[in-house]
N, CA, C and O of each residue as an XYZ file, in Angstrom:
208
protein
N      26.388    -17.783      0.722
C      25.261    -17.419      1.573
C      25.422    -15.977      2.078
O      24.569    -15.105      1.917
N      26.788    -15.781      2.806
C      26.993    -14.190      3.152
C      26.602    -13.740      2.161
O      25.424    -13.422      2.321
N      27.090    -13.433      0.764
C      27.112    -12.844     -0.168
C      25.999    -12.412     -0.720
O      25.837    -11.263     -1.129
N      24.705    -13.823     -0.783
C      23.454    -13.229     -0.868
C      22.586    -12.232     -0.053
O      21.815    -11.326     -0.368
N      23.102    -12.864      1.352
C      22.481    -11.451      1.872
C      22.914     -9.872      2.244
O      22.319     -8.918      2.747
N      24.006    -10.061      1.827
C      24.578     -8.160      1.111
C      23.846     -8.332      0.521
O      22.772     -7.818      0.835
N      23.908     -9.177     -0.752
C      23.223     -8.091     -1.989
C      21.506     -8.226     -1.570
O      20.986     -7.667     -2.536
N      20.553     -8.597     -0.801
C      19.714     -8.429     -0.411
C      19.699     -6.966      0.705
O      18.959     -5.989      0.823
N      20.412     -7.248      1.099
C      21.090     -5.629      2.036
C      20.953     -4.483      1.011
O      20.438     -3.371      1.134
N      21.455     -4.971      0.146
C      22.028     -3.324     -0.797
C      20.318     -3.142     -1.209
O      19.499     -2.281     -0.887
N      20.219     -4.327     -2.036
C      18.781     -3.986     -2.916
C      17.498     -3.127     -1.804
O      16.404     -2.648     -2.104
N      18.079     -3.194     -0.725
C      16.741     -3.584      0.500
C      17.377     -1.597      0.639
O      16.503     -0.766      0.390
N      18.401     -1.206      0.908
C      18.711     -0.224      0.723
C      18.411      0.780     -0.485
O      18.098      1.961     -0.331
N      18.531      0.232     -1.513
C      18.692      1.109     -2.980
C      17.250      1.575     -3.033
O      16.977      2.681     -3.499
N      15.939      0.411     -2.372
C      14.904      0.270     -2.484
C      14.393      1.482     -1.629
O      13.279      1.929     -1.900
N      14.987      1.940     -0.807
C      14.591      2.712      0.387
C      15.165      3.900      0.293
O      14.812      4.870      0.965
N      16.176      3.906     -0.627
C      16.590      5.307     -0.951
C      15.865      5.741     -2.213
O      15.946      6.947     -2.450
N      15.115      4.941     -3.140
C      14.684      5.642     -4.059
C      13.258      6.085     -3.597
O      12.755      7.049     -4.175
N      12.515      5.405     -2.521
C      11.273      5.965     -1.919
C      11.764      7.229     -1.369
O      10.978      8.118     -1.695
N      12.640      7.635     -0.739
C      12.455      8.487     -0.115
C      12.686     10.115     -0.839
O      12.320     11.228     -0.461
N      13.429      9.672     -1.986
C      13.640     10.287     -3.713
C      12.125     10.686     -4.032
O      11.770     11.861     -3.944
N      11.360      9.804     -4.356
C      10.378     10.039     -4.708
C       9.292     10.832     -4.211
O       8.494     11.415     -4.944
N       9.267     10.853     -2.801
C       8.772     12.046     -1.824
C       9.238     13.270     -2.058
O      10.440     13.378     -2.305
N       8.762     13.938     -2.044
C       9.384     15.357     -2.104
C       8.202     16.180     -1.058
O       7.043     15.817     -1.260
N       8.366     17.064     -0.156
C       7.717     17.784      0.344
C       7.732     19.049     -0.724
O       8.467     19.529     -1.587
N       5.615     19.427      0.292
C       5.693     20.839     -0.629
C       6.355     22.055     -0.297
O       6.545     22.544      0.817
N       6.631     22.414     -1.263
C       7.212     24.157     -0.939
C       6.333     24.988     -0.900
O       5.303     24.556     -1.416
N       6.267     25.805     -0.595
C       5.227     27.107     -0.010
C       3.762     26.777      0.836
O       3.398     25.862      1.574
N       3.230     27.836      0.396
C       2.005     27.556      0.820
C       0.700     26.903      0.208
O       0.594     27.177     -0.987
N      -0.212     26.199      0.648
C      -0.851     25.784     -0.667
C      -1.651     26.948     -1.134
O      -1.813     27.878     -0.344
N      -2.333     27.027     -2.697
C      -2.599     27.926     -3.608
C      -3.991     28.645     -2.775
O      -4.386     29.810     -2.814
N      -4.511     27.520     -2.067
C      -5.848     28.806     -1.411
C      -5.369     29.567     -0.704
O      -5.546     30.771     -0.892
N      -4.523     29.044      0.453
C      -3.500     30.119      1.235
C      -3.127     31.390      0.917
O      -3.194     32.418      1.591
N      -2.541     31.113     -0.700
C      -1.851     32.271     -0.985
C      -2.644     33.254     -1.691
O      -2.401     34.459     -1.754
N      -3.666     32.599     -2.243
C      -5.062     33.598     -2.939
C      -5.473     34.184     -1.524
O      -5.525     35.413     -1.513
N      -5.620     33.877     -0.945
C      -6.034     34.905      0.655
C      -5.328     35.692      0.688
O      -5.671     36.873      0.637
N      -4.163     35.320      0.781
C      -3.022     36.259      1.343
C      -2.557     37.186      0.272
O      -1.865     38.127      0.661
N      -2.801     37.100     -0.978
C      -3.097     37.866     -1.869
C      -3.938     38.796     -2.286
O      -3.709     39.808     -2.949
N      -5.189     38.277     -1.739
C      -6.257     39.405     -2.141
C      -6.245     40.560     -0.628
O      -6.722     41.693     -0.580
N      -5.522     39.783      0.501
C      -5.759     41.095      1.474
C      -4.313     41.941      1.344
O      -4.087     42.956      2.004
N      -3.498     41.431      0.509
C      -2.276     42.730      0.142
C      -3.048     43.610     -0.607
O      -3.168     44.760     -0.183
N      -3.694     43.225     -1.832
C      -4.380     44.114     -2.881
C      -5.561     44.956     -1.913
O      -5.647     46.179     -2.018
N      -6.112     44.482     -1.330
C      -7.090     45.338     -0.559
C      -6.250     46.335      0.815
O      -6.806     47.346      1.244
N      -5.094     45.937      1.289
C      -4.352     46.949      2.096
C      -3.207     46.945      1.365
O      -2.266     46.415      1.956
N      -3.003     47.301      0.429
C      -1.653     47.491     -0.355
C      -1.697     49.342     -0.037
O      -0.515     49.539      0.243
N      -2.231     50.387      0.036
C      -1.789     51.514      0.281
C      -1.675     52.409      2.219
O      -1.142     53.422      2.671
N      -3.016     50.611      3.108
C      -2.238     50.996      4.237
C      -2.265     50.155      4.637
O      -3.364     49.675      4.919
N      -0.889     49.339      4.954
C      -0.965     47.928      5.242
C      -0.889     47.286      6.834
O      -0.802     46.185      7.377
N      -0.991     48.905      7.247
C      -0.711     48.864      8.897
C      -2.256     48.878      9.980
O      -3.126     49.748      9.983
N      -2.209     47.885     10.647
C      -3.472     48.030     11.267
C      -3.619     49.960     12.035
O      -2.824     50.894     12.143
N      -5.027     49.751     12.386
C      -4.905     51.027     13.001
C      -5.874     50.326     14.069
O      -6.705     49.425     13.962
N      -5.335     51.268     15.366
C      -6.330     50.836     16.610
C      -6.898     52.358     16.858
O      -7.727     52.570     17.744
């Protein structure tokens, strides 16, 4: 009886470590983000400093 419920333990574990495997967060920014932030380097790429 112990014995079954380790190995219900482990499985209940193995189960919960491979979900959390399977998640992966994203890296960067998402792609509209960076098309913004791209097209206003190309448009101040020679003065990239505000002016007041």
């Amino acid at each position: 009886m112990l014995e079954q419920s380790l190995r219900q333990q482990r499985a209940f574990q193995q189960m919960g470590m491979m979900e959390q495997e399977a998640w992966r967060p994203q890296r960067g920014l998402p792609e509209r983000s960076v098309n913004i932030l791209r097209a206003w380097l190309f448009e101040h790429f020679l003065h990239p400093y505000v002016l007041l």
